[in-house]
C-alpha positions in Angstrom: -1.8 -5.4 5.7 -5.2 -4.7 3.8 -5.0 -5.5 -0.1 -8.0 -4.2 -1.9 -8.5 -4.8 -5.5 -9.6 -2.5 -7.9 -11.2 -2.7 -11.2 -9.5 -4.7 -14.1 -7.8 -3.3 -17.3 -8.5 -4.5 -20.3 -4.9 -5.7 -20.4 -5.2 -8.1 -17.7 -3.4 -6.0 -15.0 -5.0 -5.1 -11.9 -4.7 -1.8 -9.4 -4.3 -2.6 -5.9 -4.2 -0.3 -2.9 -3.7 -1.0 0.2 -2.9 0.0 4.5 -0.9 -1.2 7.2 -3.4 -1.9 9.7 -1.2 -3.3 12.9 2.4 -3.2 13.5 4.1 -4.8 16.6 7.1 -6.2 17.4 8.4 -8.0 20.5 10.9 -5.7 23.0 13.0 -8.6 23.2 14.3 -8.6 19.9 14.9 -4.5 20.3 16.0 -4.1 23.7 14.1 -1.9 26.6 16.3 1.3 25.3 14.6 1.1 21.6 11.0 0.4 23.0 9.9 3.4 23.2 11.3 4.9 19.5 10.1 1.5 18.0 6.7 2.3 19.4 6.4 5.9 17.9 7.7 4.7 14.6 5.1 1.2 14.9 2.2 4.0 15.6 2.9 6.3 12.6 4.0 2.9 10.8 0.0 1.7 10.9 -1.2 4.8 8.8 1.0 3.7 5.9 -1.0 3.2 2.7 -0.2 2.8 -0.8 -0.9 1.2 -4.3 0.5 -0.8 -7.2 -0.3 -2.5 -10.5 -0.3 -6.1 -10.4 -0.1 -7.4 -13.9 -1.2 -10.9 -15.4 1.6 -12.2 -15.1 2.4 -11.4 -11.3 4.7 -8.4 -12.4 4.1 -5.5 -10.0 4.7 -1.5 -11.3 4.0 1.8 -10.3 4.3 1.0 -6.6 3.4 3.6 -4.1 4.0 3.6 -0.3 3.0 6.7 1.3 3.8 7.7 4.7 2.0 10.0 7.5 3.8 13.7 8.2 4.5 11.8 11.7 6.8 9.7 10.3 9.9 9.1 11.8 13.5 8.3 11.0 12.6 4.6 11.8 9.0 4.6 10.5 10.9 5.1 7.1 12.4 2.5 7.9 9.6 0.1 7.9 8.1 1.7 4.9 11.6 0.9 2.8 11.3 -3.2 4.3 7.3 -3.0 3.4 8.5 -1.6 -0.2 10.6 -4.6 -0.5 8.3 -6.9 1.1 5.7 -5.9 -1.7 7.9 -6.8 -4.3 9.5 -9.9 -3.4 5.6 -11.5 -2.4 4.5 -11.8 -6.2 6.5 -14.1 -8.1 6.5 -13.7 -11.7 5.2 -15.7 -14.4 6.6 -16.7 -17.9 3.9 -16.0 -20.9 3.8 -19.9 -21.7 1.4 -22.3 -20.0 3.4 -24.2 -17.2 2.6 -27.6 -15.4 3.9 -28.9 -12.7 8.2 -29.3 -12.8 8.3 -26.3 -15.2 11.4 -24.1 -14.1 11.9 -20.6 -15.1 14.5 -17.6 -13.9 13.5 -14.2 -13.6 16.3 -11.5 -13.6 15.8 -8.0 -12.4 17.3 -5.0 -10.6 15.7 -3.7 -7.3 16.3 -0.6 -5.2 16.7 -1.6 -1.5 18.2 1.1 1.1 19.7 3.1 -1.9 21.3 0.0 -3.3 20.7 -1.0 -6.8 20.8 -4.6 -6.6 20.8 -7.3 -9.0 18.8 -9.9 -8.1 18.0 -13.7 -9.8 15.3 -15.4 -9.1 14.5 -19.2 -10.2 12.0 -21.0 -9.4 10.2 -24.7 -9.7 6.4 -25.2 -9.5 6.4 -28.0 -7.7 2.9 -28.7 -6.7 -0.4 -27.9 -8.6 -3.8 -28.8 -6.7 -6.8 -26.8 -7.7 -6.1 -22.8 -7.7 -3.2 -23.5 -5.0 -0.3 -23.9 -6.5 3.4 -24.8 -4.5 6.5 -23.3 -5.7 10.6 -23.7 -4.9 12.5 -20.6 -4.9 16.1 -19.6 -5.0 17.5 -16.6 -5.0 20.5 -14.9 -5.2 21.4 -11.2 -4.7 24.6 -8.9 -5.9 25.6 -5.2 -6.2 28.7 -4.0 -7.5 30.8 -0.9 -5.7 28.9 2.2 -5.7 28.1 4.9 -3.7 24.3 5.3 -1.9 22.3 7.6 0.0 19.9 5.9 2.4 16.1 7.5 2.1 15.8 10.0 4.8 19.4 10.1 5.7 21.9 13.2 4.3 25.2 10.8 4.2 26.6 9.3 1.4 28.1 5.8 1.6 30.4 3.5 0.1 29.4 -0.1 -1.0 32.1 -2.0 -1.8 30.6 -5.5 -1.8 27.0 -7.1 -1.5 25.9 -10.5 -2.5 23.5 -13.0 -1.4 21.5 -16.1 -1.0 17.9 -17.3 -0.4 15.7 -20.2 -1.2 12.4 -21.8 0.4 8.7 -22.5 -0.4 6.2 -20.2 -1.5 2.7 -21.4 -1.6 -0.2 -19.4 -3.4 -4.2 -19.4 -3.7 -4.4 -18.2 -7.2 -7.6 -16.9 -6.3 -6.2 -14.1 -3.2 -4.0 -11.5 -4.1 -1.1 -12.7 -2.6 0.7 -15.4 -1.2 -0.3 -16.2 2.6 3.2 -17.9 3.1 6.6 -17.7 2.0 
Protein backbone atom coordinates (compact mmCIF):
# COMPACT_ATOMS: atom_id res chain seq x y z
CA UNK A 1 0.00 0.00 0.00
CA UNK A 2 1.18 3.53 -1.42
CA UNK A 3 0.11 6.57 0.86
CA UNK A 4 0.77 9.85 -0.85
CA UNK A 5 0.18 13.10 0.75
CA UNK A 6 -1.35 15.92 -0.74
CA UNK A 7 -1.37 19.52 0.04
CA UNK A 8 -2.36 20.83 3.52
CA UNK A 9 -5.66 22.81 4.42
CA UNK A 10 -5.64 25.56 6.27
CA UNK A 11 -7.42 23.58 8.91
CA UNK A 12 -4.82 21.22 9.59
CA UNK A 13 -6.32 18.19 7.76
CA UNK A 14 -4.58 16.54 5.10
CA UNK A 15 -5.81 14.63 1.63
CA UNK A 16 -4.27 11.45 1.10
CA UNK A 17 -4.65 9.00 -1.85
CA UNK A 18 -3.40 6.15 -2.28
CA UNK A 19 -2.99 2.17 -4.30
CA UNK A 20 -2.65 -1.30 -3.50
CA UNK A 21 0.51 -2.15 -5.09
CA UNK A 22 0.99 -6.13 -4.19
CA UNK A 23 -1.32 -8.56 -2.84
CA UNK A 24 -0.46 -12.20 -1.95
CA UNK A 25 -1.43 -14.66 0.25
CA UNK A 26 -0.15 -18.11 1.11
CA UNK A 27 -2.28 -21.28 -0.56
CA UNK A 28 -2.01 -22.88 2.63
CA UNK A 29 -4.14 -20.85 4.58
CA UNK A 30 -6.85 -21.02 1.40
CA UNK A 31 -6.58 -24.43 0.32
CA UNK A 32 -5.51 -25.61 -3.48
CA UNK A 33 -9.49 -25.39 -4.51
CA UNK A 34 -9.54 -21.42 -3.69
CA UNK A 35 -6.11 -20.76 -5.36
CA UNK A 36 -7.03 -20.01 -8.35
CA UNK A 37 -10.27 -17.52 -7.42
CA UNK A 38 -7.92 -15.98 -4.67
CA UNK A 39 -5.52 -15.21 -7.50
CA UNK A 40 -8.02 -13.52 -9.86
CA UNK A 41 -9.47 -11.51 -6.98
CA UNK A 42 -5.37 -10.75 -5.59
CA UNK A 43 -4.80 -9.47 -9.43
CA UNK A 44 -7.84 -7.11 -9.77
CA UNK A 45 -7.16 -6.50 -5.87
CA UNK A 46 -3.56 -4.57 -6.81
CA UNK A 47 -5.37 -1.89 -9.05
CA UNK A 48 -7.41 -0.68 -6.03
CA UNK A 49 -6.86 3.02 -5.26
CA UNK A 50 -8.56 5.42 -3.27
CA UNK A 51 -8.40 8.68 -0.98
CA UNK A 52 -9.25 10.13 2.45
CA UNK A 53 -8.91 13.17 4.62
CA UNK A 54 -6.68 12.75 7.51
CA UNK A 55 -7.41 15.44 9.96
CA UNK A 56 -5.02 16.93 12.84
CA UNK A 57 -6.11 15.05 15.07
CA UNK A 58 -5.80 11.50 13.31
CA UNK A 59 -9.61 11.52 12.46
CA UNK A 60 -10.06 10.09 8.95
CA UNK A 61 -13.34 11.32 6.51
CA UNK A 62 -14.45 11.09 3.22
CA UNK A 63 -12.87 7.77 2.54
CA UNK A 64 -12.80 6.40 -0.92
CA UNK A 65 -11.77 2.86 -2.11
CA UNK A 66 -12.30 2.37 -5.72
CA UNK A 67 -12.27 -0.81 -7.36
CA UNK A 68 -11.23 -1.98 -11.16
CA UNK A 69 -14.47 -3.16 -13.50
CA UNK A 70 -12.54 -6.69 -13.06
CA UNK A 71 -13.41 -6.91 -9.73
CA UNK A 72 -14.68 -9.90 -8.44
CA UNK A 73 -17.11 -11.18 -5.80
CA UNK A 74 -13.89 -11.75 -3.60
CA UNK A 75 -11.84 -8.72 -4.73
CA UNK A 76 -14.81 -6.88 -2.95
CA UNK A 77 -14.01 -8.54 -0.51
CA UNK A 78 -10.62 -7.35 0.09
CA UNK A 79 -11.56 -3.90 -0.69
CA UNK A 80 -14.34 -4.01 2.38
CA UNK A 81 -11.14 -5.52 4.91
CA UNK A 82 -8.74 -2.64 3.24
CA UNK A 83 -11.83 -0.13 4.10
CA UNK A 84 -11.54 -1.27 7.55
CA UNK A 85 -7.98 -1.62 7.66
CA UNK A 86 -7.81 2.17 6.77
CA UNK A 87 -9.76 3.17 9.54
CA UNK A 88 -8.77 1.25 12.43
CA UNK A 89 -4.59 2.28 11.43
CA UNK A 90 -5.09 6.05 12.66
CA UNK A 91 -5.80 6.38 16.15
CA UNK A 92 -7.44 9.41 17.20
CA UNK A 93 -6.30 12.20 19.28
CA UNK A 94 -8.04 14.34 22.01
CA UNK A 95 -7.63 18.33 21.38
CA UNK A 96 -5.58 18.67 24.71
CA UNK A 97 -1.79 18.31 24.90
CA UNK A 98 -1.04 14.64 26.23
CA UNK A 99 2.27 13.20 27.89
CA UNK A 100 3.14 10.19 28.42
CA UNK A 101 0.32 7.96 30.79
CA UNK A 102 -2.41 10.21 29.43
CA UNK A 103 -5.56 7.80 28.69
CA UNK A 104 -8.35 8.72 26.57
CA UNK A 105 -11.57 6.72 24.89
CA UNK A 106 -12.79 7.29 21.61
CA UNK A 107 -16.42 5.99 20.78
CA UNK A 108 -17.67 5.70 17.31
CA UNK A 109 -19.85 3.63 14.97
CA UNK A 110 -18.32 1.82 11.90
CA UNK A 111 -19.76 0.05 8.91
CA UNK A 112 -18.00 -3.37 8.43
CA UNK A 113 -19.80 -6.08 5.96
CA UNK A 114 -23.15 -4.12 6.25
CA UNK A 115 -23.00 -4.13 9.99
CA UNK A 116 -23.22 -0.95 11.91
CA UNK A 117 -21.05 -1.50 14.74
CA UNK A 118 -20.38 0.17 17.82
CA UNK A 119 -17.03 0.27 18.54
CA UNK A 120 -14.82 1.78 21.86
CA UNK A 121 -11.64 2.45 21.72
CA UNK A 122 -9.20 3.35 24.78
CA UNK A 123 -6.08 3.89 24.64
CA UNK A 124 -2.67 4.75 26.95
CA UNK A 125 0.38 6.53 25.44
CA UNK A 126 2.70 4.70 26.98
CA UNK A 127 6.04 5.69 25.52
CA UNK A 128 7.14 9.10 24.07
CA UNK A 129 10.79 9.24 22.41
CA UNK A 130 11.27 11.86 19.88
CA UNK A 131 8.47 11.88 17.02
CA UNK A 132 7.84 7.95 17.89
CA UNK A 133 5.39 7.67 20.13
CA UNK A 134 4.11 3.95 21.78
CA UNK A 135 0.55 3.49 22.51
CA UNK A 136 -1.83 0.59 24.44
CA UNK A 137 -5.05 -0.14 22.87
CA UNK A 138 -8.17 -1.84 23.79
CA UNK A 139 -10.97 -2.35 22.02
CA UNK A 140 -14.19 -3.57 22.22
CA UNK A 141 -16.85 -4.12 19.50
CA UNK A 142 -20.99 -4.56 19.64
CA UNK A 143 -23.95 -4.50 17.21
CA UNK A 144 -27.34 -4.95 18.33
CA UNK A 145 -30.09 -7.23 16.10
CA UNK A 146 -30.52 -5.97 12.75
CA UNK A 147 -30.82 -6.90 9.47
CA UNK A 148 -27.76 -6.36 6.71
CA UNK A 149 -27.04 -6.69 3.17
CA UNK A 150 -23.35 -7.59 2.50
CA UNK A 151 -21.81 -5.17 -0.43
CA UNK A 152 -22.01 -7.05 -3.69
CA UNK A 153 -24.31 -9.73 -2.45
CA UNK A 154 -28.40 -9.58 -3.12
CA UNK A 155 -29.42 -11.44 0.33
CA UNK A 156 -30.51 -10.00 3.28
CA UNK A 157 -29.38 -11.32 6.66
CA UNK A 158 -30.22 -11.51 10.20
CA UNK A 159 -27.78 -10.40 12.95
CA UNK A 160 -28.86 -11.32 16.13
CA UNK A 161 -25.70 -10.86 18.19
CA UNK A 162 -22.10 -9.37 17.60
CA UNK A 163 -19.61 -8.32 20.23
CA UNK A 164 -15.98 -8.23 20.65
CA UNK A 165 -12.54 -7.79 21.98
CA UNK A 166 -9.13 -6.50 21.04
CA UNK A 167 -6.04 -4.94 22.60
CA UNK A 168 -2.17 -4.62 21.73
CA UNK A 169 0.48 -2.10 20.84
CA UNK A 170 0.48 0.35 18.31
CA UNK A 171 3.61 2.23 17.61
CA UNK A 172 3.85 5.49 15.41
CA UNK A 173 6.55 7.78 13.67
CA UNK A 174 4.67 10.97 13.98
CA UNK A 175 6.46 12.08 11.06
CA UNK A 176 4.95 8.99 8.33
CA UNK A 177 1.49 8.87 7.58
CA UNK A 178 0.76 5.89 9.31
CA UNK A 179 1.62 3.46 11.81
CA UNK A 180 4.23 0.82 10.46
CA UNK A 181 3.01 -1.71 13.28
CA UNK A 182 -0.03 -2.51 15.14
Amino acid sequence: LTLRAGKPERDGSMPISFTVDAASIDEMFIGEKRADRMQAALTAARKITGSYTLGPRGRMSNLEVKLPPDATRTSQDIADNLRWALIEMTPEFPEEPLGQGAKWTVQKGITQRGVHVNQLTTMELVKVDGNRVELAMKQQQSAAKQSFQEPGLPLTQQLTLLSGKADGPLDWNLTELAPRAA
